[in-house]
N, CA, C and O of each residue as an XYZ file, in Angstrom:
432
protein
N     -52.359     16.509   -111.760
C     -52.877     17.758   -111.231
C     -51.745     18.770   -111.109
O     -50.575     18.386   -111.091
N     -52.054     19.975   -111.032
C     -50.802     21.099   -111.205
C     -50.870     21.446   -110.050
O     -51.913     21.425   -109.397
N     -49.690     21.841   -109.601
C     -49.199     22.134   -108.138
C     -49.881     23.163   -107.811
O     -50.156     23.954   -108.714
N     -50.399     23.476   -106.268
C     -51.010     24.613   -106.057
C     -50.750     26.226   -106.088
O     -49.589     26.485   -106.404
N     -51.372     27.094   -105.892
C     -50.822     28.331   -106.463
C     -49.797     28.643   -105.019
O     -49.825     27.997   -103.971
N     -48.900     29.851   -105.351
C     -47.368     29.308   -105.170
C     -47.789     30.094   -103.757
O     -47.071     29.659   -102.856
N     -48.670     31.057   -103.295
C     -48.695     31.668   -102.172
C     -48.856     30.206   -100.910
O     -48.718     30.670    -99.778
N     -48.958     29.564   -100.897
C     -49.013     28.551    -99.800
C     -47.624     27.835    -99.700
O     -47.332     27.500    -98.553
N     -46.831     27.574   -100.543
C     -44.939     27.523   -100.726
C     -44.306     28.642   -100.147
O     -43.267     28.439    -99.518
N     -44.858     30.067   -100.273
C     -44.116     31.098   -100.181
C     -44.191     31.356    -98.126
O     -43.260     31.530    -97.339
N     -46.241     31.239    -97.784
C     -46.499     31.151    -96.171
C     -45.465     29.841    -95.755
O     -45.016     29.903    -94.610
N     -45.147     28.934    -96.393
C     -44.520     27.825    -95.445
C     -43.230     27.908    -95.383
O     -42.638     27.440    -94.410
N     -42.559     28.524    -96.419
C     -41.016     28.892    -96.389
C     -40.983     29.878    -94.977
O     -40.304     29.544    -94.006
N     -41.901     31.281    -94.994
C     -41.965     32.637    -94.333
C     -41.887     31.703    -92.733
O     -40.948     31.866    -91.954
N     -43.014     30.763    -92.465
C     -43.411     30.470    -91.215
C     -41.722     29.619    -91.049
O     -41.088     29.859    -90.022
N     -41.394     29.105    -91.618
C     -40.153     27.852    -91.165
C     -38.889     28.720    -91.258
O     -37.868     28.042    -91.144
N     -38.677     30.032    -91.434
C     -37.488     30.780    -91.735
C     -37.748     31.256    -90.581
O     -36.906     31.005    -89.719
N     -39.299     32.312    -90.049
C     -39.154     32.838    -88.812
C     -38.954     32.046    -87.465
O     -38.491     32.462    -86.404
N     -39.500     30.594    -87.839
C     -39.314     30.212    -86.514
C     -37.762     29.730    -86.698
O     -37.492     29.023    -85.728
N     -36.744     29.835    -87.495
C     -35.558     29.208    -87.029
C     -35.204     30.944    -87.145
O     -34.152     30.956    -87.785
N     -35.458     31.931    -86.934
C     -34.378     33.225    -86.713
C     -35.189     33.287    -85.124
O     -34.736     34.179    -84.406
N     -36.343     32.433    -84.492
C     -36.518     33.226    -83.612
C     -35.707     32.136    -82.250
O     -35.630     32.219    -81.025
N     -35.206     31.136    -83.319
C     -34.582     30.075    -82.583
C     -35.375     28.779    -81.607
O     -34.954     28.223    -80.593
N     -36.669     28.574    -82.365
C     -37.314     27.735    -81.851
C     -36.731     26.194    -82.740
O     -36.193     25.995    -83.830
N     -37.240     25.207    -81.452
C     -36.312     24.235    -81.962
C     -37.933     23.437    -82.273
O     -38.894     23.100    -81.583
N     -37.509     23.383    -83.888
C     -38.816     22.549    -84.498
C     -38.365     20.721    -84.875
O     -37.451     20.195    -85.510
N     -39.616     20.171    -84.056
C     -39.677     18.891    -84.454
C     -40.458     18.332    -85.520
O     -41.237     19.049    -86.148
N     -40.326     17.203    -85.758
C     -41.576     16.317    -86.638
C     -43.007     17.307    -86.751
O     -43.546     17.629    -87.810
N     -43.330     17.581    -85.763
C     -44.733     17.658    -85.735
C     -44.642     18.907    -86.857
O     -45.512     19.051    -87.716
N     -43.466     19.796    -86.735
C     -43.705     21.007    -87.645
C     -42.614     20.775    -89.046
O     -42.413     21.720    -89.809
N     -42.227     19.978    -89.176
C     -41.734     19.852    -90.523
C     -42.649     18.330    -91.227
O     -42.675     17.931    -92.392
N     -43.228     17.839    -90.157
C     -44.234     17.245    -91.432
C     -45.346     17.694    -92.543
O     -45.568     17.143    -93.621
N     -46.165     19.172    -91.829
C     -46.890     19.094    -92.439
C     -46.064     20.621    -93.506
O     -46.495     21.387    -94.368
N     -44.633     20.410    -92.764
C     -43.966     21.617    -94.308
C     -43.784     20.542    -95.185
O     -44.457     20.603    -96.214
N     -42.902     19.379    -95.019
C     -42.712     18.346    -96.118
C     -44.039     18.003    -96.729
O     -43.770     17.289    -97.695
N     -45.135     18.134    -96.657
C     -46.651     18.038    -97.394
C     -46.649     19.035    -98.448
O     -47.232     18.887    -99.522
N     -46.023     19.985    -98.132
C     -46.233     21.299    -98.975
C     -45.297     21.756    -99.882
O     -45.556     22.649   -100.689
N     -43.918     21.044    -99.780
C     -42.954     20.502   -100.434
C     -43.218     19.634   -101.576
O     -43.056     19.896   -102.767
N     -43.614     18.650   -101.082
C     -44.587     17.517   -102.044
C     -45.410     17.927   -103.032
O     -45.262     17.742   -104.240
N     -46.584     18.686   -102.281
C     -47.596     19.430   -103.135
C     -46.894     20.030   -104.279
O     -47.173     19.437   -105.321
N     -46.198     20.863   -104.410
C     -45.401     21.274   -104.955
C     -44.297     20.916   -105.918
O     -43.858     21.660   -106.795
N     -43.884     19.637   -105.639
C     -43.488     18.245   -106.218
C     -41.851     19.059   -106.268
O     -41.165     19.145   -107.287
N     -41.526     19.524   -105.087
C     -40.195     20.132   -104.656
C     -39.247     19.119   -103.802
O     -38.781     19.382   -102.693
N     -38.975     17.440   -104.813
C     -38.642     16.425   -104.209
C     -37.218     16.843   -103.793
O     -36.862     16.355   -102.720
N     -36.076     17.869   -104.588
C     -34.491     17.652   -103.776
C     -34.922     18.773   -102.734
O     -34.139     18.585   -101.803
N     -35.957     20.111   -102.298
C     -35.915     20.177   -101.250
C     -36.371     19.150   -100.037
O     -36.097     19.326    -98.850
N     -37.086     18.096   -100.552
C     -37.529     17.292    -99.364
C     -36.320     16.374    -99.202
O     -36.017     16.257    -98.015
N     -35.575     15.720    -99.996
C     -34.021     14.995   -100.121
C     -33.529     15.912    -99.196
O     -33.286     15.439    -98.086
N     -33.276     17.334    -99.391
C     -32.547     18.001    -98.497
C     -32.770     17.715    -96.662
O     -32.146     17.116    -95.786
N     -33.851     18.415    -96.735
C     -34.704     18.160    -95.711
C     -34.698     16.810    -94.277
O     -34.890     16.834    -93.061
N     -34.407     15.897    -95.173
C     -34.314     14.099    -94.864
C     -33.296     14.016    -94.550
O     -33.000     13.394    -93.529
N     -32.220     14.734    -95.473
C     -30.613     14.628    -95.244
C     -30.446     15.431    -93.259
O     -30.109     14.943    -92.180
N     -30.825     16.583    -93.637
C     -30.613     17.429    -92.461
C     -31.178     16.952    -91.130
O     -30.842     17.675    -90.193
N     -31.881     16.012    -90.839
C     -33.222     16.220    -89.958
C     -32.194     15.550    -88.342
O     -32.203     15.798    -87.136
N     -31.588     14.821    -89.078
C     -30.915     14.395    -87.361
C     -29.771     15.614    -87.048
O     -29.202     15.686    -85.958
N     -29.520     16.561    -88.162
C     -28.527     17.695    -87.648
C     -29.520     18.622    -87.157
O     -29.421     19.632    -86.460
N     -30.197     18.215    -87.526
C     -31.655     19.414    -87.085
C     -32.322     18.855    -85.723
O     -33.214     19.452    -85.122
N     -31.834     17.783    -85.376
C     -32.597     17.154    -84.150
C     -33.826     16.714    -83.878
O     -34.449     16.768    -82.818
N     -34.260     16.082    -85.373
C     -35.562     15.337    -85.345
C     -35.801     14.392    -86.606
O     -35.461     14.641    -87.762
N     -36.393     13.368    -86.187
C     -36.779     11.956    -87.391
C     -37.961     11.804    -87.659
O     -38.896     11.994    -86.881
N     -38.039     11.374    -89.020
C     -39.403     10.993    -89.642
C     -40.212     10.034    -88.872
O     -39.605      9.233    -88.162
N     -41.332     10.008    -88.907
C     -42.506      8.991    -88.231
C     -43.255      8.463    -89.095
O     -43.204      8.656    -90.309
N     -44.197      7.571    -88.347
C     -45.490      7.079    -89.015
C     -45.741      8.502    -89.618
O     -45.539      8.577    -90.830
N     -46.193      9.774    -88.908
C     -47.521     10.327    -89.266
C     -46.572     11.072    -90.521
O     -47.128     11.283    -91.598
N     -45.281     11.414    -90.354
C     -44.247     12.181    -91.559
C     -44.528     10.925    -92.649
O     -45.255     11.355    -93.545
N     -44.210      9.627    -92.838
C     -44.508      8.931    -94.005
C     -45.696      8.572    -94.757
O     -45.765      8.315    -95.959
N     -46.707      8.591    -93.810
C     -48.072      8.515    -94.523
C     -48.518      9.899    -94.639
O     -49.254      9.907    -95.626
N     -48.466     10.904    -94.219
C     -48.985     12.084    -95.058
C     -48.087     12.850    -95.909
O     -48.460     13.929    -96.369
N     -46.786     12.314    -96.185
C     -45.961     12.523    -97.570
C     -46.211     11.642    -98.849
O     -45.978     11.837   -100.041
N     -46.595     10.932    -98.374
C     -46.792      8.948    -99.533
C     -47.991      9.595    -99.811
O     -48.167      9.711   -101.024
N     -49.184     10.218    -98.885
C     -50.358     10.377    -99.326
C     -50.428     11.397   -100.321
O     -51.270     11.265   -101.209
N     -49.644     12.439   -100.316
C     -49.404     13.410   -101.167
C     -49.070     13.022   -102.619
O     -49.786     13.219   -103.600
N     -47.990     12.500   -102.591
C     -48.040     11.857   -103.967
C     -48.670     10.726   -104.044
O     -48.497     10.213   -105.150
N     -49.306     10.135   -103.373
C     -50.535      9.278   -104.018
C     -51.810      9.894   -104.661
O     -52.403      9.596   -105.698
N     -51.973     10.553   -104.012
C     -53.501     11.880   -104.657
C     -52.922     12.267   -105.455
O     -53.471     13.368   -105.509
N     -51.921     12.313   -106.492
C     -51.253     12.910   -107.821
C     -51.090     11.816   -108.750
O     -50.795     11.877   -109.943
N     -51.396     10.501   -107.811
C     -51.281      9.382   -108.452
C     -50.035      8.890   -109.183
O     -50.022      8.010   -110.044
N     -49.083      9.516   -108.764
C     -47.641      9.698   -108.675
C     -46.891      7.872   -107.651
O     -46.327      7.664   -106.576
N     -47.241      7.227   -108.521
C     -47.094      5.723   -107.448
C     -45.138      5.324   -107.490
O     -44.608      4.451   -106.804
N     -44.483      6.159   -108.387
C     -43.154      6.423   -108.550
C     -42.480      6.983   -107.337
O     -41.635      6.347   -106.707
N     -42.960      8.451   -106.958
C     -42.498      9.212   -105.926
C     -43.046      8.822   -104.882
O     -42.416      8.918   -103.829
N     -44.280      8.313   -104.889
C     -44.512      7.644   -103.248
C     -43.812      6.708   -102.951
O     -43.491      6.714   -101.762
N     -43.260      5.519   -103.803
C     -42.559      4.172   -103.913
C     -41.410      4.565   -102.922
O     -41.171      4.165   -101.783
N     -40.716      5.565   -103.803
C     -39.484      6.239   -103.520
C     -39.488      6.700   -102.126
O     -38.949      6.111   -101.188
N     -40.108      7.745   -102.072
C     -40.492      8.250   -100.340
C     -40.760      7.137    -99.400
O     -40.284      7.070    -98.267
N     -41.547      6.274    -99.936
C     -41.795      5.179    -99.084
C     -40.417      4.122    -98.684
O     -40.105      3.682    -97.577
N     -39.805      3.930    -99.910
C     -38.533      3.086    -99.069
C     -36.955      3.680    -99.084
O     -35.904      3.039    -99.070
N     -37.167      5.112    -99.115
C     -36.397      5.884    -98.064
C     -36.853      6.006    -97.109
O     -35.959      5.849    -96.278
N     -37.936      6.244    -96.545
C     -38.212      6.289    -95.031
C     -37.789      5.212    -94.390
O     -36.857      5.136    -93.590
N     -38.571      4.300    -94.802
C     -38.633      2.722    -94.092
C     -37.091      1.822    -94.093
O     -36.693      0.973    -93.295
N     -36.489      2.343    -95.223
C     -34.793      2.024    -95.099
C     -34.017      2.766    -94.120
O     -33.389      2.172    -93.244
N     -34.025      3.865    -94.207
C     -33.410      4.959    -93.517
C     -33.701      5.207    -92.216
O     -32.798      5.279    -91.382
N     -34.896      5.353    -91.919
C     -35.352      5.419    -90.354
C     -35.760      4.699    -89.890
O     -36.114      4.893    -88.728
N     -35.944      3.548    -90.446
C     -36.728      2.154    -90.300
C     -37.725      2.426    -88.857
O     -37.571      2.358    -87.637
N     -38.885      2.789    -89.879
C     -40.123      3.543    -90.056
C     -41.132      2.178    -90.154
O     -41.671      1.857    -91.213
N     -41.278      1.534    -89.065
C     -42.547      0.207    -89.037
C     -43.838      0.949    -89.478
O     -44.423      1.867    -88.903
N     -44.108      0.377    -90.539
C     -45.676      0.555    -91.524
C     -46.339     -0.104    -90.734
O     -46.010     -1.221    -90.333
N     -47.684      0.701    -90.306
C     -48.990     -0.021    -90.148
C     -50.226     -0.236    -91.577
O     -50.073     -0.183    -92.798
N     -51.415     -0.485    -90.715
C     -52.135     -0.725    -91.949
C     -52.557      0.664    -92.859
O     -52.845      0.707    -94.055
N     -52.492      1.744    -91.902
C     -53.207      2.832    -92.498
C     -51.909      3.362    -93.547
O     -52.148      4.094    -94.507
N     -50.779      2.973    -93.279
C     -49.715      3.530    -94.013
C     -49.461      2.639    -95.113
O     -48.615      2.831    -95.987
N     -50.145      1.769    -95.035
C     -49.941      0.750    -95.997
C     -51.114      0.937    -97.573
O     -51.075      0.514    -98.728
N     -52.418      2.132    -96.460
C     -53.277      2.348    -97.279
C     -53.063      2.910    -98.018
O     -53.356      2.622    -99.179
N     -52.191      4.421    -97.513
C     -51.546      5.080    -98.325
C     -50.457      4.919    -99.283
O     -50.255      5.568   -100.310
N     -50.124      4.441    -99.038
C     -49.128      3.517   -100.445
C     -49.621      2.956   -101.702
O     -49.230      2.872   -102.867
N     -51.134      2.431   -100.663
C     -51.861      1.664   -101.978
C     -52.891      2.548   -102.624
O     -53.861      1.964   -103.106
N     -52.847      3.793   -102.712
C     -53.650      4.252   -103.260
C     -53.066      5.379   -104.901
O     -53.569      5.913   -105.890
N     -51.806      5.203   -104.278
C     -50.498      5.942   -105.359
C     -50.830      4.364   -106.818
O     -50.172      4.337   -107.859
C-alpha cells in the first residue's frame, strides 16, 4: 500500500515542533501515536532516531508504543520491519509482550 497523502506527516511534524517550542514535556502517550505516522509513512531512520533520543527526551517505549508500531507495519504486511521494530523494542527496553502484542506481530 502507498504511504498516505503527505498532509498528515506535515500536521504531526507542525503539532510535535509546537509543543517542544512551547516547552511541554511530551511522553509516550504523545510520541506513540507520532511514531504510527512515521511508520505510515515508512520514515524508519526517523523512528531509529526517535528510539535513539527518547531517554534524552525523558521517556520509553511501552506495550501500547510496540504494538501500535508492529501493527503499522503489519497492515503493510511488511513482516521484515515489524520483526525489526519488534526486537528492538523488546531487546532494548525489554518491553514484556503480551498476547495482544503477540497478535500483532502475527499478523505482519
Amino acid at each position: 500500500a502507498a504511504p498516505p497523502d503527505r498532509a498528515g506527516l506535515l500536521w504531526a511534524d507542525e503539532v510535535l515542533e509546537w509543543s517542544s517550542r512551547k516547552g511541554l514535556r511530551l511522553g509516550v502517550l504523545a510520541y506513540a501515536p507520532y511514531a504510527r505516522v512515521l511508520e505510515a509513512y515508512r520514515l524508519s531512520k526517523r523512528i531509529d532516531r526517535l528510539l535513539l533520543d527518547c531517554d534524552r527526551n525523558g521517556w520509553r517505549p511501552n506495550e501500547v508504543f510496540l504494538g501500535g508500531i508492529v501493527n503499522v507495519a503489519a497492515e503493510r504486511r511488511d513482516w521484515q520491519r515489524a520483526d525489526k521494530l519488534w526486537r528492538t523494542l523488546i531487546d532494548r527496553f525489554q518491553i514484556v509482550p503480551n498476547s495482544m502484542l503477540y497478535g500483532a506481530r502475527a499478523k505482519a
